[in-house]
Every structure is written in C-alpha cells, then in structure tokens.
N, C-alpha and C positions, 0 to 999 in steps of 0.2 A: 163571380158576382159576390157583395159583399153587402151585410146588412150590418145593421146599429140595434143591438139589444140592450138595452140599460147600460146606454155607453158606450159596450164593447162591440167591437167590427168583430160580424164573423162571416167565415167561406160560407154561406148555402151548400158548396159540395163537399165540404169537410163530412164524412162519414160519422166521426164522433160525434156532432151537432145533431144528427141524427139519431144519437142513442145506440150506434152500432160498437159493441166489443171488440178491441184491438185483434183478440183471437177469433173472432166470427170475420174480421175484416181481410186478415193473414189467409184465410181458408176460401175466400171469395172465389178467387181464380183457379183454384185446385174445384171447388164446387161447380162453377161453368162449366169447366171441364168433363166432368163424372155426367152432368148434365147433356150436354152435348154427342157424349159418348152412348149413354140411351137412344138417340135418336138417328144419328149418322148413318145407319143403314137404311135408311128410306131416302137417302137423296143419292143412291147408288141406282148405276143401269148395268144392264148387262157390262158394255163396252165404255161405260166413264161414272169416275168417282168425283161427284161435283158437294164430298160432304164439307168438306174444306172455307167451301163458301160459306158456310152456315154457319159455322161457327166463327168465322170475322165478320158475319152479317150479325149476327146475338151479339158479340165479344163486344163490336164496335157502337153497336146502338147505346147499350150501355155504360160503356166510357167515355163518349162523345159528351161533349157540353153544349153543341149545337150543331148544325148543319147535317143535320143525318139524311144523306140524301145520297144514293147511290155512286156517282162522282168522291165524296169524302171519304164514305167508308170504304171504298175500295184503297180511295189514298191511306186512311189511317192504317185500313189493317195488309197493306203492300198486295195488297193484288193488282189485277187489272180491272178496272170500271166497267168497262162492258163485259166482261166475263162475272162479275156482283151482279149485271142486270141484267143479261141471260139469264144467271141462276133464278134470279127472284118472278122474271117475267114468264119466259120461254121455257125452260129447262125442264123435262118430261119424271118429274120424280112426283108419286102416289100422295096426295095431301090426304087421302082417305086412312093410309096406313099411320099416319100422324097423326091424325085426329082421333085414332083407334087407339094408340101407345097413351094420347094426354089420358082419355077414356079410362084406361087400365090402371093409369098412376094416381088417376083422382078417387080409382074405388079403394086403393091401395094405401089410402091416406085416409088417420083414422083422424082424423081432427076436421074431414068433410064427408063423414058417415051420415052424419044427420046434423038439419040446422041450418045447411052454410048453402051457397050458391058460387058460382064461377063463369062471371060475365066476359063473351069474348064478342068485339061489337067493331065495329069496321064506322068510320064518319068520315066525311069528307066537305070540305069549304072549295066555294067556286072562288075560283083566280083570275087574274088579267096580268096583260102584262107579262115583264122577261124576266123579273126579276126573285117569283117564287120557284124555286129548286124543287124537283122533282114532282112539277104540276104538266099536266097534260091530258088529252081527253079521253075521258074516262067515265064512265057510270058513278054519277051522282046520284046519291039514296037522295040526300033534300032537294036536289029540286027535281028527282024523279027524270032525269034522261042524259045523255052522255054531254059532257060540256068540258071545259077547260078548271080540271079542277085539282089539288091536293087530296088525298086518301089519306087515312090512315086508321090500324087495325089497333086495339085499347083492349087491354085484359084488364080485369078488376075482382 
C-alpha cells in the first residue's frame, strides 16, 4: 500500500518510513529468533514438540500484510493448516507457564520498573456471511454470548 507525502509515494511497510535503522532491521530476524527460543519449551509435551508452530505462527503474523488467518499462515510459513490450528486451538501446551516467562521478563525489564503498564486485551467483531477468514462461533465479550464472530488478542 502506498501513500502520497509532500508529493512523494511511499510503502506504509517500508521499515525506514518508520524510523527503524538499517542495523536494528538486519537484526530483526536474528531477534525473533533469540525471542521465540525463550519460550519454546512450554509448547512441548511429553511425547510431541509442537514448538515449531509458534514460531511460524509469531514469524508469519508479523510479515503477513494481510490475511492472517490460520489457512495463510500455515501457507506462508510451509506448514500444514490444520496442524497451525490444532496448535492454536486444541494443542495441550500450559498458557500458565507462559504467562509466568512474559511475567518474569517484564520484571526483568528495567524501562517497566515503574511508570509504565502492559495492556494484553482480547476484542472481537460479530460477522455474517462466508466471506470473513477465520470467523466462527465463539465468545463474544461485546455482545456478551457465543455468536458468529472474528477474535482477536492486542498487546499495547
């Protein structure tokens, strides 16, 4: 997508538009990495390592441009689709030990000692129709009970 700024077209996903350093950008993918590697061990079981998925589920939301919807990002990041939606739906890996690691990394972080907050908020819009990608019935907080609708979870 492309905008007009005093004349000049530019990418909206051009990184530099954004302010980000050639060398902060070079590191990006090395940094998801180091990231992902933190957490990998809580979506292991005894008898299967479904960590895999996690990180083409993170990798992929983040480099998608659109259609982030279980179906794509299996396609982007060469998995199998339903094996992405297992993971995300069904798959029996601890969200408590997860929500323990962010826990331990936000006390760990001195720039959110004091002062700052770290909103993690779940919204959801009701749907119809065939043609919204990964809508289906589900618990809707706005209109308060299970309906035909799109999720989605928003850090800030």
């Amino acid at each position: 997508m492309d905008t007009s700024i005093e004349g000049k077209t530019q990418n909206i996903f051009d990184p530099l538009k954004w302010g980000l350093p050639l060398d902060t950008i070079n590191q990006l993918g090395k940094r998801l990495k180091n990231f992902w590697e933190r957490f990998n061990c809580f979506f292991k079981t005894k008898t299967c390592d479904n960590s895999s998925y996690g990180y083409h589920y993170m990798s992929c939301l983040l480099r998608m441009k659109d259609k982030r919807n279980y179906t794509s990002i299996g396609r982007e990041g060469g998995v199998n689709k339903q094996n992405m939606q297992h993971f995300m739906s069904n798959s029996p890996w601890d969200s408590q030990k997860v929500y323990k690691q962010i826990q331990q990394e936000i006390k760990e972080t001195p720039g959110l000692s004091q002062g700052g907050v770290l909103l993690l908020d779940e919204s959801a819009d009701a749907k119809s129709g065939s043609k919204s990608a990964g809508a289906g019935r589900q618990y809707n907080g706005r209109l308060g009970k299970i309906d035909m609708s799109q999720v989605g979870v928003f850090l800030a």
